[in-house]
N, C-alpha and C positions, 0 to 999 in steps of 0.2 A: 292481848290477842283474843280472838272471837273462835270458841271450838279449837282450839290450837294455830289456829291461820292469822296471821297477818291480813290488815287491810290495805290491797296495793292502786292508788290512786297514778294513775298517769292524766300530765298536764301537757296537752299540746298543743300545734295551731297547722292551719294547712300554712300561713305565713310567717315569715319572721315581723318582730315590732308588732306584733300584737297587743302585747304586754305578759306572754309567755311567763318571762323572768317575775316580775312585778306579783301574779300572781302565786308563784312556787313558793317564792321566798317568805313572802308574807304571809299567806294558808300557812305554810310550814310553820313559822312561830308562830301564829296564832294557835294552834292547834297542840304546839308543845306544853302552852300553857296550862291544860287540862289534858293529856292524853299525853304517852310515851310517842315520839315521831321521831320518822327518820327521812330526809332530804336528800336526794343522789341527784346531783346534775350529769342526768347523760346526753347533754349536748355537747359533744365529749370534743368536737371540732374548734368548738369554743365558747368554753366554759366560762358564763359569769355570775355564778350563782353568790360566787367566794368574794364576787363584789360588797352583797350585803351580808353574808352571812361571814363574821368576822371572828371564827372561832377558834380554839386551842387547837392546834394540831397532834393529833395521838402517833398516828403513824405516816410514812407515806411509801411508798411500794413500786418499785416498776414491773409491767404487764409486757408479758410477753404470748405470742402467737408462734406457732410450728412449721415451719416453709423448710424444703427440704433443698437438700445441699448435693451436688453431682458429686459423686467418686469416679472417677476417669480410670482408677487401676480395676477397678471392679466394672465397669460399664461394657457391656458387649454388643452396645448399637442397635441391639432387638426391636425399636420402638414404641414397646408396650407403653412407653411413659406418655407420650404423645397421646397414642389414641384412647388411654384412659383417664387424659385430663381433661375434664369437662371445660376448663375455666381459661385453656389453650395459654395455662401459664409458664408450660415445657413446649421448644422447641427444639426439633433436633435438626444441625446444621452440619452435615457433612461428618466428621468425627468428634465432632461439638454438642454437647446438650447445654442449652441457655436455660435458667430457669428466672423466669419475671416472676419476684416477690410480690410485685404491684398487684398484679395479676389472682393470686395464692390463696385459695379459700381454707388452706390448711385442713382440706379432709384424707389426707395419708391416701388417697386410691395411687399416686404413683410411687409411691415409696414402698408400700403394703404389698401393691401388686407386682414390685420389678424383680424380674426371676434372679438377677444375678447382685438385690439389695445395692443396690448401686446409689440410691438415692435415700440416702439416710436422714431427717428430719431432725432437725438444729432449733434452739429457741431465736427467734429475731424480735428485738423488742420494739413495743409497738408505741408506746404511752404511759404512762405513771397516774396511780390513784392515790389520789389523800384523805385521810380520814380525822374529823374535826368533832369537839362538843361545842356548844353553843349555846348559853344557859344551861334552858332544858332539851335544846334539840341537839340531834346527832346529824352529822352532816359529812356526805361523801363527794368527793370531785373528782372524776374522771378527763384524763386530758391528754387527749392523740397527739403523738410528737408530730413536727411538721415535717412534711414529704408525705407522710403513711396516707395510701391512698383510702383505702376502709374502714371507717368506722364499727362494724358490724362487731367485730371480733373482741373489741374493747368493752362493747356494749352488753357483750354476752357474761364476758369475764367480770364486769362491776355487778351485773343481777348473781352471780356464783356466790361472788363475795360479799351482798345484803344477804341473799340465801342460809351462808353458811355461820353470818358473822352477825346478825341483827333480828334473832329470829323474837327477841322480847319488846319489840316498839309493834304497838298498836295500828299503827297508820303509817304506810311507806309512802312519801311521794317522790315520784320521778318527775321530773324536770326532762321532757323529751325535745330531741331533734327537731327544726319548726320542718313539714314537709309533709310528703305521702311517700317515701322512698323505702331503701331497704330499711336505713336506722330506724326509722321511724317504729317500722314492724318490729323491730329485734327489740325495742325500747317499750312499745306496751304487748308484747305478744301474751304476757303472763300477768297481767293487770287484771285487778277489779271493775275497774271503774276508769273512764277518760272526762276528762275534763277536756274539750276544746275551746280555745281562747279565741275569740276573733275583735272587730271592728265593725260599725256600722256604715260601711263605704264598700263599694262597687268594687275593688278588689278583695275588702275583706270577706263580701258575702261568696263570690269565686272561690276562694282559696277553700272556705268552710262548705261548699258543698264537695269539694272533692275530697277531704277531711272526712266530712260525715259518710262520703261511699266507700273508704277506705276502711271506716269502723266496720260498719253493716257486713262489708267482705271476712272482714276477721272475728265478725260476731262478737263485739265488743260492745255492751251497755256504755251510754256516753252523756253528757250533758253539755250544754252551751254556756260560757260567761261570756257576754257582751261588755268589753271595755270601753271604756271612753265611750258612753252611752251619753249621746245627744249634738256633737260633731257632724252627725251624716244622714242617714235617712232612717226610714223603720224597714226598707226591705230587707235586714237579715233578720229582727223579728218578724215578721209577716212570713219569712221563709220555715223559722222554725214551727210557730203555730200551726201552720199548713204540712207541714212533713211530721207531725208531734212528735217533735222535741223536745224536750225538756231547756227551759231557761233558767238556769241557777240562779242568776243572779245580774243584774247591768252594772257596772261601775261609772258611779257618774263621770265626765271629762272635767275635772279639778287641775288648779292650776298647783293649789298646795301639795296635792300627790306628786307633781310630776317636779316640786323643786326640790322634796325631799327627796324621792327618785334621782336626781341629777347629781346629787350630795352623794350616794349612797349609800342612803340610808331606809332601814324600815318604813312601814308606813300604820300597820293598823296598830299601832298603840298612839297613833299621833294626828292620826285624820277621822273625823266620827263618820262621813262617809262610805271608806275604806272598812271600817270595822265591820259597818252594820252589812259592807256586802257579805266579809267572809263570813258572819252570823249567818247569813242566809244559806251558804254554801254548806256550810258545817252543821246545820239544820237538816238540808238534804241527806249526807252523808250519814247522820247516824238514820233518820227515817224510811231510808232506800235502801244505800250500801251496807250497810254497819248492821240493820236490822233484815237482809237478805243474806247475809252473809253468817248470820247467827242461828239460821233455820237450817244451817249446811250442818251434814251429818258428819 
């Protein structure tokens, strides 16, 4: 730790197939190699971080979230619960209160607010997290059951539990949601540093500018890794230069990255390419992050 704090890297992309994964996993053990790390995939929708990172499992835990339950012997029709659900996940139908779980941001204003407690707040589980060593890295995987429509809440409860449970690893990376949506926010909103991942093609440069306006909104320090660097053009360098951006790093487009990749398996103890990118990423991180994070009082 730096001053007592943890250093929390988030790894994103405005797209998927990036190489999002490619880069988490492998930073991550590159980085355990010298530094205490810790790895959370919170692409919690669908997690494949556990692809390559093939570790001893410690615990595993099911997460739950608070959506509240109608009492009909207590209920007296009043309405309060309606007009105080902002997320119009209560309706009320004649002598009927429906409640859409789907709906349920689980902040208690109707349960809290109903004069006759009619609506008491029940746990509904949402997803299960497991928690793994891996050599030297430590590694968490978060995984939304199917149907659960929000992410968010999963997202919240896995950064409680690096919070509460990982406060002696040096370097946290997250593994975020590929996107600009809510997960995306809930997954670096407490972040150091973003990593955006892109491509050098006419969708990847798309996606990365609305990535890049999504940081600047959350006032988020960010950097650029350009993967598969030499497939497409130079407009998403050319874009970063001109917005000054920082570019960590290009990963060259290698066909042996991508059959070890296919295997899955690691890459930078096995491709000198690969390695010398994350040397350069990890170069930044202590010169930028690691060394502005050390001047915190």
């Amino acid at each position: 730790m730096i001053n007592g704090r943890n250093i929390k890297i988030a790894i994103a992309s405005g797209k998927g197939g990036t190489g999002k994964t490619l880069l988490s996993t492998n930073l991550a053990a590159f980085l355990s190699d010298r530094n205490s790390t810790l790895l959370v995939d919170l692409d919690v929708e669908e997690p494949n971080d556990s692809l390559f990172i093939k570790g001893d499992l410690l615990r595993q835990s099911e997460q739950f979230k608070m959506i509240p339950q109608w009492d009909e012997s207590k209920c007296t029709l009043c309405g309060e619960c309606t007009k105080n659900c902002r997320f119009h996940a209560i309706l009320q139908m004649g002598s009927f209160i429906a409640v859409f779980k789907e709906l349920c941001h689980s902040c208690y204003a109707c349960s809290e607010l109903c004069p006759a407690g009619a609506l008491p707040m029940q746990p509904h589980k949402m997803g299960e997290t497991a928690e793994y060593t891996f050599s030297k890295l430590k590694f968490i995987e978060s995984r939304l059951m199917i149907g659960e429509e929000q992410a968010v809440p999963l997202i919240h409860k896995t950064h409680k539990l690096v919070d509460e449970s990982y406060t002696d690893s040096l370097f946290q990376l997250f593994d975020c949601p590929p996107g600009t949506s809510c997960p995306v926010i809930a997954a670096t909103e407490n972040v150091d540093f973003v990593i955006l991942v892109t491509e050098p093609t006419p969708f990847g440069l798309h996606d990365l500018r609305l990535a890049v306006e999504t940081m600047r909104k959350l006032q988020k320090p960010f950097g650029v890794v350009i993967n598969r660097s030499g497939i497409g053009n130079n407009e998403v360098e050319d874009y970063c230069i001109a917005e000054g951006i920082d570019i960590l790093t290009k990963i060259p487009f290698d066909k042996e990255i991508a059959r070890y990749y296919s295997r899955g398996e690691l890459v930078f103890n096995k491709v000198e390419s690969m390695k010398s990118s994350l040397e350069e990423i990890s170069n930044f991180l202590d010169n930028n992050v690691v060394e502005r994070t050390s001047k915190r009082v």
